[in-house]
Backbone as a ProteinNet text record, in pm:
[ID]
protein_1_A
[PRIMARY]
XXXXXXXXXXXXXXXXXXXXXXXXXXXXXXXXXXXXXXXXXXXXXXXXXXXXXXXXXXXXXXXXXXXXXXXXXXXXXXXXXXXXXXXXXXXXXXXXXXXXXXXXXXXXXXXXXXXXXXXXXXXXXXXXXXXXXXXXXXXXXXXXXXXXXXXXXXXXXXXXXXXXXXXXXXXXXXXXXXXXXXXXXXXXXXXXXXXXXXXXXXXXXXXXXXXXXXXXXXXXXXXXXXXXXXXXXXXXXXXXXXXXXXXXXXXXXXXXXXXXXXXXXXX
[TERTIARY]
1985.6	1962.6	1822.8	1721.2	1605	1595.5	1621.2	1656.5	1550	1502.2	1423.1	1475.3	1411.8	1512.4	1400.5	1470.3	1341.9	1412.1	1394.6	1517.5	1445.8	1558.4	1530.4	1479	1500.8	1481.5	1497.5	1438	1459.9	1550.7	1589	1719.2	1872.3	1858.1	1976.4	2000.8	1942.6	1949.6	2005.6	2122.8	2267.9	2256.8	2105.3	2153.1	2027.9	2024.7	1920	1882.7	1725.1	1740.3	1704.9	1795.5	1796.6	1734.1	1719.5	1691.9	1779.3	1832	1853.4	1940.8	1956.6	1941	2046.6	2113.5	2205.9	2310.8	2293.6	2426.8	2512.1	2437.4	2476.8	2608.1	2629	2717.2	2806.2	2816.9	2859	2936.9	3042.5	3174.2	3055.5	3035.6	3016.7	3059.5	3195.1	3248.1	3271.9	3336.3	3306.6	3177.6	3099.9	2982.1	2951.1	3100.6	3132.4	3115.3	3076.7	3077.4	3162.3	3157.8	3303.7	3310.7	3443.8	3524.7	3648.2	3684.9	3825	3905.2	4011.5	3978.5	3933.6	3890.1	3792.1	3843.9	3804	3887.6	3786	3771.6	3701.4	3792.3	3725.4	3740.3	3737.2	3770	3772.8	3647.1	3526.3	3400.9	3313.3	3367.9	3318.4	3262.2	3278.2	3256.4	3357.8	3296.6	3371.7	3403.1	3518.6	3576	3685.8	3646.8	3704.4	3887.2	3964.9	4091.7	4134.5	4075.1	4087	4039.6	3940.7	3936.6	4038.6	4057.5	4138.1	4290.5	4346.3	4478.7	4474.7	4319.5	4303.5	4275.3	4270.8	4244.2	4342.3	4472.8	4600	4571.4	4484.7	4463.9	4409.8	4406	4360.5	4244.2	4144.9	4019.3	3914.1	3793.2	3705.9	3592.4	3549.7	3499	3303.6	3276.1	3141	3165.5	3239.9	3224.3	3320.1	3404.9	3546.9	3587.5	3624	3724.5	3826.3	3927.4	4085.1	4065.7	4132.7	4132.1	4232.8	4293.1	4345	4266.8	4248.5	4153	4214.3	4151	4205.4	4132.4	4184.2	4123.1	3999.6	3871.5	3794.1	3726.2	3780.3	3741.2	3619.2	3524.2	3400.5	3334.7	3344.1	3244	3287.1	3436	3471	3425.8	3368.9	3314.2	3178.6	3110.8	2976	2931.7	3046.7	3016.4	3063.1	3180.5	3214.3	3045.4	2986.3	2889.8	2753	2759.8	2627.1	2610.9	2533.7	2517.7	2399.2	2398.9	2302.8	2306.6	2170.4	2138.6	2196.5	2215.1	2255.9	2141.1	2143.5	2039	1940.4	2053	2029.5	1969.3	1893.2	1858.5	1715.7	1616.1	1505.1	1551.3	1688.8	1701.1	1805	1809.3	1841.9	1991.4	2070.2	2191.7	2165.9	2201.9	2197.2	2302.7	2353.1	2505	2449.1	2502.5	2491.9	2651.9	2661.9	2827.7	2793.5	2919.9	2894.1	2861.8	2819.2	2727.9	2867.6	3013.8	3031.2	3173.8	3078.4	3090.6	3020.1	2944.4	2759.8	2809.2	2841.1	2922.2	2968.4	3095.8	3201.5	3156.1	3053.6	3021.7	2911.7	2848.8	2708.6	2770.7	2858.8	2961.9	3025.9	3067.4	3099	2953.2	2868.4	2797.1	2652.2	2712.5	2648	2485	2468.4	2344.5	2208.3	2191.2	2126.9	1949.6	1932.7	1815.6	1816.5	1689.2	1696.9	1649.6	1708.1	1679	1632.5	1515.2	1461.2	1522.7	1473.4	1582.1	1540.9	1457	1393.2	1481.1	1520.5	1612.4	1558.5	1645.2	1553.1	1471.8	1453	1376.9	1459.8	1464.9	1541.3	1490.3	1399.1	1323.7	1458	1432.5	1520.9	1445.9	1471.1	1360.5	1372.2	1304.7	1312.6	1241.1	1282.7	1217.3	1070	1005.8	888.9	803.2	835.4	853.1	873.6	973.7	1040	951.7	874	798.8	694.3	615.4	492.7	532.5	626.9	686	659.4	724.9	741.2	610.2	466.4	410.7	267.6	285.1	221.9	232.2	312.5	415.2	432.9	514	531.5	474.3	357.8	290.2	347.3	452.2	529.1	403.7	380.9	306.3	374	275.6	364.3	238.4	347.8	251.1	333.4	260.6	321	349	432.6	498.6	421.9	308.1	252.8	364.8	282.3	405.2	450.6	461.4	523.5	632.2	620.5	763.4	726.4	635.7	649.9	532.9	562.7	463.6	458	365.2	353.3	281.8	348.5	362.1	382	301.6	294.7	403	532.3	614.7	586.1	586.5	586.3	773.4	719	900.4	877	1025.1	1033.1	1071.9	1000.1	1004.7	906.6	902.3	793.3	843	755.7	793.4	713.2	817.7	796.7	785.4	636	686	663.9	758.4	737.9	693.7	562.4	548.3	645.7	615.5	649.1	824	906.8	1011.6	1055.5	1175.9	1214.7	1294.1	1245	1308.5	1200.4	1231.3	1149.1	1263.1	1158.8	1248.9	1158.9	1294.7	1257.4	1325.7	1190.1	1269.2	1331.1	1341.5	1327.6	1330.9	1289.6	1301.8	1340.2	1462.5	1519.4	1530.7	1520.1	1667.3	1759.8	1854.7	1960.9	2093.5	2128.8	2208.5	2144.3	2181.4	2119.4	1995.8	1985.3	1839.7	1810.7	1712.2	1591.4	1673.8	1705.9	1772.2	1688	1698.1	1570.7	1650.3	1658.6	1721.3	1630.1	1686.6	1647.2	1743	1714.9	1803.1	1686	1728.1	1682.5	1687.7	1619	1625.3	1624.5	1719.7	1761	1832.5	1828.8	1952	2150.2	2144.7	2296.3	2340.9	2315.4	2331.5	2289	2184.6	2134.7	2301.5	2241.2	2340.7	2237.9	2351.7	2292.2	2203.9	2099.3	2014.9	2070.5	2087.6	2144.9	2018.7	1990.8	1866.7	1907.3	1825.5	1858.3	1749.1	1718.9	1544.1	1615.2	1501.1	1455.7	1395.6	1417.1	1335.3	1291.1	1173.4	1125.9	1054.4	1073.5	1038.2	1029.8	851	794.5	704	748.1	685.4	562.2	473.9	358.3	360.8	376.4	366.3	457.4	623.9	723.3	784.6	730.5	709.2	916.3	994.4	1067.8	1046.7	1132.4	1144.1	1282.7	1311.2	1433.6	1406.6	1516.5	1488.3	1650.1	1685.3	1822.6	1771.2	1876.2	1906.4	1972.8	1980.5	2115.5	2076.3	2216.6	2184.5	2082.9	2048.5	1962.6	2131.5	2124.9	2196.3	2136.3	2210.5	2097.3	2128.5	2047.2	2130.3	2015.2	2074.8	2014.1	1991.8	2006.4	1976.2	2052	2151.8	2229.4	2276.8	2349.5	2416.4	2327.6	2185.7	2080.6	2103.2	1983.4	1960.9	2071.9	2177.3	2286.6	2253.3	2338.2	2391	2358.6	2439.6	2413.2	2285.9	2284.2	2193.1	2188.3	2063.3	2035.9	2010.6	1952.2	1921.4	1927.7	1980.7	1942.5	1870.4	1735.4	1652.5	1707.9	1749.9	1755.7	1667.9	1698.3	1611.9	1498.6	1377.6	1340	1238.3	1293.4	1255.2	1108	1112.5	993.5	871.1	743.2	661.6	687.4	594.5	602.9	432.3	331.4	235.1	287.6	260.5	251.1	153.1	76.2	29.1	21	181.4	221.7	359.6	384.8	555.7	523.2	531.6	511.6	623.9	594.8	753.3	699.2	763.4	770.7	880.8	832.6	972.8	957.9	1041.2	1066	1171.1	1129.6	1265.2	1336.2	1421.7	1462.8	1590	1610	1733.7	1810.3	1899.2	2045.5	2089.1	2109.2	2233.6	2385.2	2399.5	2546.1	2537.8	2645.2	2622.1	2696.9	2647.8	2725.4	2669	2748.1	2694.3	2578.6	2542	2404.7	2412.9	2332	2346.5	2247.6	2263.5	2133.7	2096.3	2008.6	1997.3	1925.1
-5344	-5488.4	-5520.3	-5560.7	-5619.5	-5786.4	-5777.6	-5938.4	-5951.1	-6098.8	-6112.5	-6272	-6273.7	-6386.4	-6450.6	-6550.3	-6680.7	-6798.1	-6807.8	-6913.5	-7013.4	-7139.1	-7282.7	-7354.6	-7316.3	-7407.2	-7342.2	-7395.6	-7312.2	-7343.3	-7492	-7530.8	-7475.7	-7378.3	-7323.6	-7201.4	-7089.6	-6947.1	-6856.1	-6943.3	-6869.1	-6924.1	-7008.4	-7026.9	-6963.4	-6897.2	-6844.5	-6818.3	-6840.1	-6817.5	-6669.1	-6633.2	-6571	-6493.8	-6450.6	-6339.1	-6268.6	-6245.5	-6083.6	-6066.8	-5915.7	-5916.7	-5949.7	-6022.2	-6091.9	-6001.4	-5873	-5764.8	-5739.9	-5744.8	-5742.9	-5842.9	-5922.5	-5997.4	-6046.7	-5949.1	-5957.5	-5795.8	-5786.9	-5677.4	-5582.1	-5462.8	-5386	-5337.5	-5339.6	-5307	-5457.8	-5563.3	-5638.4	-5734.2	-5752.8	-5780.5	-5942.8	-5967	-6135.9	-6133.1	-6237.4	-6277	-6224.8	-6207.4	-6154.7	-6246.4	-6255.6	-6379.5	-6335.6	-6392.6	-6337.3	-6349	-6283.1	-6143.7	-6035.8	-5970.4	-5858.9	-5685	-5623.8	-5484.5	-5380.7	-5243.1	-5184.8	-5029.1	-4953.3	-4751.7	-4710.6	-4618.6	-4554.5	-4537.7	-4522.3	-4487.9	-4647.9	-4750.8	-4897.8	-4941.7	-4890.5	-4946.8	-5071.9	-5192.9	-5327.4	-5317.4	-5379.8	-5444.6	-5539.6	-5636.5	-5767.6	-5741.2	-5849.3	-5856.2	-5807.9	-5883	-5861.1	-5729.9	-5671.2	-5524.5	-5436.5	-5466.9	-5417.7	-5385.7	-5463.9	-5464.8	-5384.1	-5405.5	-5320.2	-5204.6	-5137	-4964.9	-4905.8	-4898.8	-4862.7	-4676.6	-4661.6	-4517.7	-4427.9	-4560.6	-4498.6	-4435	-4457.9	-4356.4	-4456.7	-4452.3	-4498.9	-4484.3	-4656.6	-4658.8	-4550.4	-4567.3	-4542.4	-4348.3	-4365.5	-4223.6	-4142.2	-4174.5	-4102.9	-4012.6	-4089	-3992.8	-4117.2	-4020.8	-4090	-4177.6	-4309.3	-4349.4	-4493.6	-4564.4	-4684.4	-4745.5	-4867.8	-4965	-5114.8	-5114.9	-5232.7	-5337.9	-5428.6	-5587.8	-5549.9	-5641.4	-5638.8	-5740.3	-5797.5	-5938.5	-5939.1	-5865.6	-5852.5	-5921.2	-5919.2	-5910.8	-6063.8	-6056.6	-6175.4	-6251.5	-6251.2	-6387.3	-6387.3	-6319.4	-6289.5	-6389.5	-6338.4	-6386.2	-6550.8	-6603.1	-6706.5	-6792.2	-6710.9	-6795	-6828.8	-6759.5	-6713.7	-6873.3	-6963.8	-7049.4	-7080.6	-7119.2	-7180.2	-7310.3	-7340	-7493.9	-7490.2	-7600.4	-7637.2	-7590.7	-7568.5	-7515.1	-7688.9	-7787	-7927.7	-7974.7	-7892.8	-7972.1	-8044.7	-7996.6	-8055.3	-8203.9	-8197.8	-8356.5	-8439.4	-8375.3	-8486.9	-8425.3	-8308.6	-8253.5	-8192.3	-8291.1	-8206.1	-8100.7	-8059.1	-7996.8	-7827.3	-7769.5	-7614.4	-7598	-7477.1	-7408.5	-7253.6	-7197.9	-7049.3	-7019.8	-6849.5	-6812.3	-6782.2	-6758.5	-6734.6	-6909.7	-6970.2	-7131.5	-7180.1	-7128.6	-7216.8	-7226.2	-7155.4	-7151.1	-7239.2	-7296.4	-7355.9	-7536.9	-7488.9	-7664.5	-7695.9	-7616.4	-7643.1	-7719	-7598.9	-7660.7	-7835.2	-7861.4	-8003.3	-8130.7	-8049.1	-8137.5	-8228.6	-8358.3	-8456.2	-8514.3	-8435.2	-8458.4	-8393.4	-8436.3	-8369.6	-8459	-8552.7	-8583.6	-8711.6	-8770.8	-8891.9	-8847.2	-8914.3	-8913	-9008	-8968.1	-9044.7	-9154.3	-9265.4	-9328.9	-9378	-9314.6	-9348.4	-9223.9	-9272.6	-9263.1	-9089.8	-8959	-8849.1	-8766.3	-8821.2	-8756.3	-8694.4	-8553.4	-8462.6	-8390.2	-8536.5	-8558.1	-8584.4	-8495	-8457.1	-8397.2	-8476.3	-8452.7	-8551.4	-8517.2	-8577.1	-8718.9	-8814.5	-8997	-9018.4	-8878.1	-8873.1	-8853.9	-8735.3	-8692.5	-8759.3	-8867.1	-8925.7	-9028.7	-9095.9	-9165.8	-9152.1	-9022.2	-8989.8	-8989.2	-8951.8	-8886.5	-9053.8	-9127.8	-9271.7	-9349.8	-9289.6	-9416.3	-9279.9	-9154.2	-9119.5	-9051	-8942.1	-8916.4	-9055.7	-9145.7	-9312	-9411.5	-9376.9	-9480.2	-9653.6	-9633.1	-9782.8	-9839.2	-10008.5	-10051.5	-10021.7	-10046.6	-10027.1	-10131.3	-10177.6	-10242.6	-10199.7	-10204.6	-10179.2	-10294.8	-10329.1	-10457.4	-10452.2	-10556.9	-10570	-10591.5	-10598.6	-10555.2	-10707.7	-10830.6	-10951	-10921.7	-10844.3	-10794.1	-10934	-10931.7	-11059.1	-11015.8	-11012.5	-10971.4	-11043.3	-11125.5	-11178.6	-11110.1	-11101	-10975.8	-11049.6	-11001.2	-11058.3	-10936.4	-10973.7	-10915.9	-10863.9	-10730.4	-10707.4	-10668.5	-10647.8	-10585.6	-10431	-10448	-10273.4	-10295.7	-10155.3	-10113.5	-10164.6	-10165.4	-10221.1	-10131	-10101.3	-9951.4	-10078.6	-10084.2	-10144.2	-10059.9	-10028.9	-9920.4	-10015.4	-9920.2	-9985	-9877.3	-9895.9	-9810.2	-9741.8	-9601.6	-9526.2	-9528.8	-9523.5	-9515.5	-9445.9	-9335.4	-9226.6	-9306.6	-9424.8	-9511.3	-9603.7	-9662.4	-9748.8	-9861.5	-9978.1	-10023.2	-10047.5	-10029.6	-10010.5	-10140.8	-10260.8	-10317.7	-10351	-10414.5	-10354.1	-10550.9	-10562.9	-10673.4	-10650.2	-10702.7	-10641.6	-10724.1	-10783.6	-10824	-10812.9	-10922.6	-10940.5	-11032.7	-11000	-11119	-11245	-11371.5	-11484.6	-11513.5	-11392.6	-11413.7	-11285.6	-11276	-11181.5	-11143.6	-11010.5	-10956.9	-10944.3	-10977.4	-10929.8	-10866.1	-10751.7	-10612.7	-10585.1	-10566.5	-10471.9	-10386.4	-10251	-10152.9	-10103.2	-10029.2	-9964.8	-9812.8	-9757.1	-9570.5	-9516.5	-9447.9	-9330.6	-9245.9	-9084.9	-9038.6	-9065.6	-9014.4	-9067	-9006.9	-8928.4	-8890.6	-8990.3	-9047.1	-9181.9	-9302.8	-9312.3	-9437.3	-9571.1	-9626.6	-9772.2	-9847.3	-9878.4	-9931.4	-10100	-10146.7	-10270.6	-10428.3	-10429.8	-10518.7	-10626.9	-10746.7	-10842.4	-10908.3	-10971.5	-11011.3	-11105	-11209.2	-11359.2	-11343.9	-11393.4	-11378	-11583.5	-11534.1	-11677.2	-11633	-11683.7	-11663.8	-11801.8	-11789.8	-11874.7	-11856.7	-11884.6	-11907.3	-12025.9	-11995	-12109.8	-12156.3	-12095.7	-12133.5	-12205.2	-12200.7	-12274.8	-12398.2	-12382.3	-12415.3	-12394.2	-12273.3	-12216.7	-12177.8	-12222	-12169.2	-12159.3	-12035.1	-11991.3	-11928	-11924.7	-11847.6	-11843	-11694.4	-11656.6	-11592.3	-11523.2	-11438.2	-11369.4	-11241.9	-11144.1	-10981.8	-10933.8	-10764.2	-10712.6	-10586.5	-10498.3	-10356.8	-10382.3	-10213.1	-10104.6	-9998.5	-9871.7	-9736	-9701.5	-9575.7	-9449.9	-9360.4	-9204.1	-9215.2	-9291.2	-9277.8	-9158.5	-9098	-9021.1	-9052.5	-9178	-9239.7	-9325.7	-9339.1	-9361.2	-9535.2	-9631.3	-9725.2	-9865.4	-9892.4	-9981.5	-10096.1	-10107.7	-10214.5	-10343.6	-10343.2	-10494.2	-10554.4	-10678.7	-10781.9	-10910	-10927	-11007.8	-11181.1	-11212.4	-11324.3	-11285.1	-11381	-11396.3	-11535.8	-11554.8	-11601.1	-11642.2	-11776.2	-11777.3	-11784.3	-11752.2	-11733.4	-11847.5	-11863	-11974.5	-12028.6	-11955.9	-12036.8	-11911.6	-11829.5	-11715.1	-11719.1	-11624.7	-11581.3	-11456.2	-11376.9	-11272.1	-11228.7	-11334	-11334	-11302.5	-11115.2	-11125.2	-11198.2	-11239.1	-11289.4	-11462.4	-11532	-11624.3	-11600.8	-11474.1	-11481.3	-11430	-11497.9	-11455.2	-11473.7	-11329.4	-11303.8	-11307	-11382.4	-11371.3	-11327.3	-11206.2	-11150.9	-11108.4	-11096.9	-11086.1	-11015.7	-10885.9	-10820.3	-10726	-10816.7	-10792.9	-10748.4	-10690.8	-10635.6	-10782	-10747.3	-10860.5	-10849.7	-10979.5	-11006.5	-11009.2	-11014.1	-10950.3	-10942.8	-10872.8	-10863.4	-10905	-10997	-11120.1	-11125	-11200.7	-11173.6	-11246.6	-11255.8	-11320.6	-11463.8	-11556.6	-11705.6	-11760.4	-11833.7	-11889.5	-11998.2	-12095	-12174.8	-12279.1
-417.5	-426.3	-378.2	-453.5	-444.5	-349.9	-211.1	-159.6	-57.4	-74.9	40.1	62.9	237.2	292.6	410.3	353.4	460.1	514.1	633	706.1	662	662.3	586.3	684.7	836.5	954.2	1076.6	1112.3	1295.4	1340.8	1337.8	1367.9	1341.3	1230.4	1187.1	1163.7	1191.1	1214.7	1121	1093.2	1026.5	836.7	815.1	667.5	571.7	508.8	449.1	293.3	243.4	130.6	86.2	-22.8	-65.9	-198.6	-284.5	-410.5	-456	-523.7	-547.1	-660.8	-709.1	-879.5	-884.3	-990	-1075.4	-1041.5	-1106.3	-1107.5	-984.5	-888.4	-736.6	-728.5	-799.9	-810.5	-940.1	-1025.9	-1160	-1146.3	-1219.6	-1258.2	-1321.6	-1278.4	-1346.1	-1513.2	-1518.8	-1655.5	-1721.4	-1678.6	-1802	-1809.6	-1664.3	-1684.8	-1638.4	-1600.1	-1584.5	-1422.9	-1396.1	-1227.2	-1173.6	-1052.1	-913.8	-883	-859.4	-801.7	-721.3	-627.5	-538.2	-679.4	-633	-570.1	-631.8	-545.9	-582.1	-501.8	-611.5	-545.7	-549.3	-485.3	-479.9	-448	-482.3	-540.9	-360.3	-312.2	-172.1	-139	-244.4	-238.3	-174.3	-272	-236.6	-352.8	-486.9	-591.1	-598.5	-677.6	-679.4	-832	-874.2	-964.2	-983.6	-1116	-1063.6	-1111.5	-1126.1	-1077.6	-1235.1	-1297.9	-1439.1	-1520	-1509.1	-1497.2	-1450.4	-1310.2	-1267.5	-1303.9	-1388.7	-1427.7	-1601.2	-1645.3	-1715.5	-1729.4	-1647.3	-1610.4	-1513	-1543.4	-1462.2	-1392.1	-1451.6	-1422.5	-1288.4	-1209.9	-1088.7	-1071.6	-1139.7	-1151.2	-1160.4	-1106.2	-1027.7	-1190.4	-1210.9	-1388.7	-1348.3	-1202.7	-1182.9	-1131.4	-1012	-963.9	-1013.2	-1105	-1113.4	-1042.2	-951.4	-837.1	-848.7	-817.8	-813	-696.9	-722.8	-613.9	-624.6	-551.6	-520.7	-503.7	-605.5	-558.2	-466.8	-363	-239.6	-228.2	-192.2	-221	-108.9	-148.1	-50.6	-40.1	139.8	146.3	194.3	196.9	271	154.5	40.5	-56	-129.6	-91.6	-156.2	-69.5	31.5	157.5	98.9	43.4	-1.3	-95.2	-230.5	-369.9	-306.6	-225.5	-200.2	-118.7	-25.1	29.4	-83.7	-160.9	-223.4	-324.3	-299	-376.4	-413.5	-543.9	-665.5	-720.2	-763.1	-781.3	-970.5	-1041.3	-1121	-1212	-1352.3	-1444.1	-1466.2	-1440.9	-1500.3	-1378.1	-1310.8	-1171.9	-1168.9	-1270.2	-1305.5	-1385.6	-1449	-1476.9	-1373.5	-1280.9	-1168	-1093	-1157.5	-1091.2	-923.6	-858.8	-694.9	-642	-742.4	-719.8	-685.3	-597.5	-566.5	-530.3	-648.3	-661.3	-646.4	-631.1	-621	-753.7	-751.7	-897.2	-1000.2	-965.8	-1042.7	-1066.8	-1025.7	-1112.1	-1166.4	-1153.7	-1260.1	-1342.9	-1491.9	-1585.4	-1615.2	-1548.8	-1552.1	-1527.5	-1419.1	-1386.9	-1450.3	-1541.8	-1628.3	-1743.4	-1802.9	-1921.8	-1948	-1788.5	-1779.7	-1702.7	-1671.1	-1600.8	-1704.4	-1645.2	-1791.2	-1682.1	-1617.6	-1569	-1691.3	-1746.1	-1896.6	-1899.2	-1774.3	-1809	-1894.6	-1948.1	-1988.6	-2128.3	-2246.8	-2387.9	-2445.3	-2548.3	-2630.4	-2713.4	-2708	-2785.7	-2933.6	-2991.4	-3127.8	-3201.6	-3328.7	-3421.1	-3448.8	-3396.9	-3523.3	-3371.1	-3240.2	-3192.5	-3086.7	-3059.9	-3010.1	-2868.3	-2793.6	-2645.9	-2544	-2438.8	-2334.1	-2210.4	-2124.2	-2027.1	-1872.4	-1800.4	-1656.8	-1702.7	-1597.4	-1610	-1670	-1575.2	-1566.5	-1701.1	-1749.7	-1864.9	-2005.6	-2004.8	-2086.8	-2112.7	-1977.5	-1998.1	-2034.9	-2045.3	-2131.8	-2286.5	-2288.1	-2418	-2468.1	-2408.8	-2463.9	-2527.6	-2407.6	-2427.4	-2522.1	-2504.6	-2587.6	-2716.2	-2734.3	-2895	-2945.6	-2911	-2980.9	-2994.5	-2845.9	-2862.4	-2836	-2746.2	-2684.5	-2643.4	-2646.7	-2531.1	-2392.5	-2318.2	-2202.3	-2093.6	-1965.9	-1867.3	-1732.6	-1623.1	-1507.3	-1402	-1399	-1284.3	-1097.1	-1132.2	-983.4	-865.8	-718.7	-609.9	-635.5	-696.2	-703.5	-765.1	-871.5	-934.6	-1024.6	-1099.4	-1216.1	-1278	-1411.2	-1505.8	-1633	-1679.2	-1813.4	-1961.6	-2041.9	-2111.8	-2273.5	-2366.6	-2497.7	-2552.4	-2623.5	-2720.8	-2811.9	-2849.4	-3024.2	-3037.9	-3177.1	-3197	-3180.8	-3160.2	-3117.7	-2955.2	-2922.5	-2756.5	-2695.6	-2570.6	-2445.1	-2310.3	-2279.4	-2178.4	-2051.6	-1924.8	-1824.2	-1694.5	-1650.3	-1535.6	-1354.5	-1286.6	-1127.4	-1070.9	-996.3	-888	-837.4	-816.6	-727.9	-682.1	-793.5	-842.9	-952.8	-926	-1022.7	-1179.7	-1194.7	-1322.3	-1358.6	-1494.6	-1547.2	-1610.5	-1685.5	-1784.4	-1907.9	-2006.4	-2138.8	-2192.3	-2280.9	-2335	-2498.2	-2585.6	-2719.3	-2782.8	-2889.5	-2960.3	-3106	-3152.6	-3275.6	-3374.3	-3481.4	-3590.6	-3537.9	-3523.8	-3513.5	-3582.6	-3658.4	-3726.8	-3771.1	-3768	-3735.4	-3642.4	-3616.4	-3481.7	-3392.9	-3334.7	-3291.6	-3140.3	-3073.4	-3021.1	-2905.2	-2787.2	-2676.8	-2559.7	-2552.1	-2436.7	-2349.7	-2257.4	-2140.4	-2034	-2060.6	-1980	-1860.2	-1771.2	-1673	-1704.9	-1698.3	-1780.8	-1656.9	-1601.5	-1500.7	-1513.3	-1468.6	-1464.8	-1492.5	-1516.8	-1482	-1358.5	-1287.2	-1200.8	-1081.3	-1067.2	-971.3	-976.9	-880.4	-857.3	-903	-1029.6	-1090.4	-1012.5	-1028.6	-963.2	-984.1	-847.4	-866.6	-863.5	-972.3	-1005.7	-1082.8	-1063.9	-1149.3	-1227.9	-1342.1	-1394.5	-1422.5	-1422.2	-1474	-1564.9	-1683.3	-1795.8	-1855.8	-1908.1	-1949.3	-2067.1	-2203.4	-2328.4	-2361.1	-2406.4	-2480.1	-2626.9	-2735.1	-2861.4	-2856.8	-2851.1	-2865.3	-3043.4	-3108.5	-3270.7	-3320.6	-3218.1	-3283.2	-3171.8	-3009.4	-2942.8	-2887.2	-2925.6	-2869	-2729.9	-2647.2	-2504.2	-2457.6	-2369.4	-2353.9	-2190.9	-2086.7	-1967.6	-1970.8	-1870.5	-1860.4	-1733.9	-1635.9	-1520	-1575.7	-1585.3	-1580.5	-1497.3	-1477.9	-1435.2	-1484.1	-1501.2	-1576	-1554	-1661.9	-1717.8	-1739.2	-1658	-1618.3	-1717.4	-1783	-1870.7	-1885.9	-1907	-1930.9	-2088.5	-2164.8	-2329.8	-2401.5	-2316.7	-2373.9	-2518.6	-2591.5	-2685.2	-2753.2	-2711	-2771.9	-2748.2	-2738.3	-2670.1	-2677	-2554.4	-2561.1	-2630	-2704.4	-2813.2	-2766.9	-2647.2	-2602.1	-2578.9	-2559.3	-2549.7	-2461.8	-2431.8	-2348.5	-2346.2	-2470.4	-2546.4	-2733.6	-2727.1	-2881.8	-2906.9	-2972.9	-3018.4	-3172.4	-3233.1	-3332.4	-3438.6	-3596.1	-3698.1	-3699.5	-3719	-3748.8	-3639.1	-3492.5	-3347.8	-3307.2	-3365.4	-3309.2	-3426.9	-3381	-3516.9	-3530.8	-3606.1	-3665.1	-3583.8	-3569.1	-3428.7	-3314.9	-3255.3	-3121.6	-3018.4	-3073.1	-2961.2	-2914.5	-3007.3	-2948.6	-2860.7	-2888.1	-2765.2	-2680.4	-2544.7	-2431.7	-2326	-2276.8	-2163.7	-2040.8	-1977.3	-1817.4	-1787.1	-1713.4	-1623.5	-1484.6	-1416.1	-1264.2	-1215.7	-1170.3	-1172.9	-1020.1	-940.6	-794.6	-800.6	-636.7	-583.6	-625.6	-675.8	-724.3	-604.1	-547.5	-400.8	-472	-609.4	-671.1	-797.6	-845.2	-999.3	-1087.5	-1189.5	-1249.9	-1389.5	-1507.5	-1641.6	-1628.3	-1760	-1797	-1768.3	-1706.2	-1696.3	-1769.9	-1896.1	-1925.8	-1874.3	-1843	-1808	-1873.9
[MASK]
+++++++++++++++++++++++++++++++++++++++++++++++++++++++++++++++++++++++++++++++++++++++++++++++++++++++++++++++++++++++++++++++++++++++++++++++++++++++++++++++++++++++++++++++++++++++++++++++++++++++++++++++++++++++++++++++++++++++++++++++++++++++++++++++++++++++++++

């Protein structure tokens, strides 16, 4: 075994990181992780439980010498302490399981990072990431929210990439067609793994060309873009009340810790 080891802290003596080659902890004959229980040859060769019931022959698969193979809890305390970080941990999974669960909890774990949400594009990646991807492959406008947390901001259709200082999330907003009238969203893009960021925006929309004005309060809904950008909506703008000139719709928004969380209020 190739291992080298470096204490995490002075404070703790007894926890250490580790190295070392894969096999050291994988069945020799079928090649799959060790897991209790675990048995081993008179010599101290290991094999797992399931092997084991497959080779009735008493004979040792490495040294062949006859032998009874006996449970061995030394090793099973080993493979039990020996833990690893999630493969999904660059997109936000904090989870460390033993090695021969990685497998098992990779398979179910929906920590996958934040996704592109333009129709066709197969971007998967950390906040950080997602957000270059956004404002340079696509080319989103994008503006960054001063420490007032209020930013006035000319609309196009489409996306508008909203960033905050020195925070692992952004917001993304979008302006659509919508039925009878023009769709105006805003989600919060994080992990799914983060806990919902509990925020609330003021929004104030003004048309100078049709002399439309609209303001609402609501949540901000937080999503990983897994299912590609939520349906729902925030205002609807009817047909007739906007231009097709960005540079008469102008948004004011303001966007704080919510003291609770409640539907949309227009006002």
């Amino acid at each position: 075994m190739d291992a080298k080891a470096q204490r995490e802290g002075a404070s703790n003596g007894k926890r250490l990181t580790v190295t070392m080659e894969v096999d050291t902890l994988e069945c020799p004959i079928c090649f799959e992780p060790l897991r209790p229980p675990i048995f081993q040859c008179s010599v101290g060769h290991f094999i797992c439980s399931s092997c084991r019931g497959k080779h009735l022959h008493n004979k040792c698969h490495i040294c062949s010498a006859k032998t009874t193979f006996k449970r061995c809890f030394g090793m099973e305390h080993v493979v039990q302490s020996v833990k690893v970080p999630c493969s999904n941990a660059m997109y936000g999974c904090t989870k460390k399981v033993t090695y021969y669960q990685k497998e098992e909890h990779e398979k179910a774990c929906t920590d996958w990072g934040c996704f592109c949400p333009k129709p066709f594009c197969t971007f998967l990646g950390p906040t950080e990431a997602l957000l270059d991807h956004l404002t340079t492959e696509h080319e989103f406008p994008s503006s960054t929210l001063p420490d007032s947390d209020t930013v006035s901001l000319y609309l196009e259709w489409g996306f508008y990439v909203l960033q905050r200082r020195q925070t692992d999330y952004f917001f993304l907003l979008r302006l659509l067609p919508s039925g009878d009238g023009h769709a105006l969203s805003i989600i919060c893009v994080q992990p799914s793994t983060m806990e919902p960021n509990k925020l609330t925006c003021n929004m104030s929309f003004d048309c100078f060309a049709t002399g439309f004005r609209e303001s609402l309060s609501c949540p901000i809904r937080s999503s990983s873009l897994s299912g590609g950008f939520l349906p729902e909506y925030e205002l609807i703008m009817p047909k007739g009340k906007i231009s097709e000139d960005r540079h008469s719709m102008m948004l004011r928004i303001t966007i704080q810790q919510a003291l609770s969380v409640s539907r949309p209020i227009l006002q």
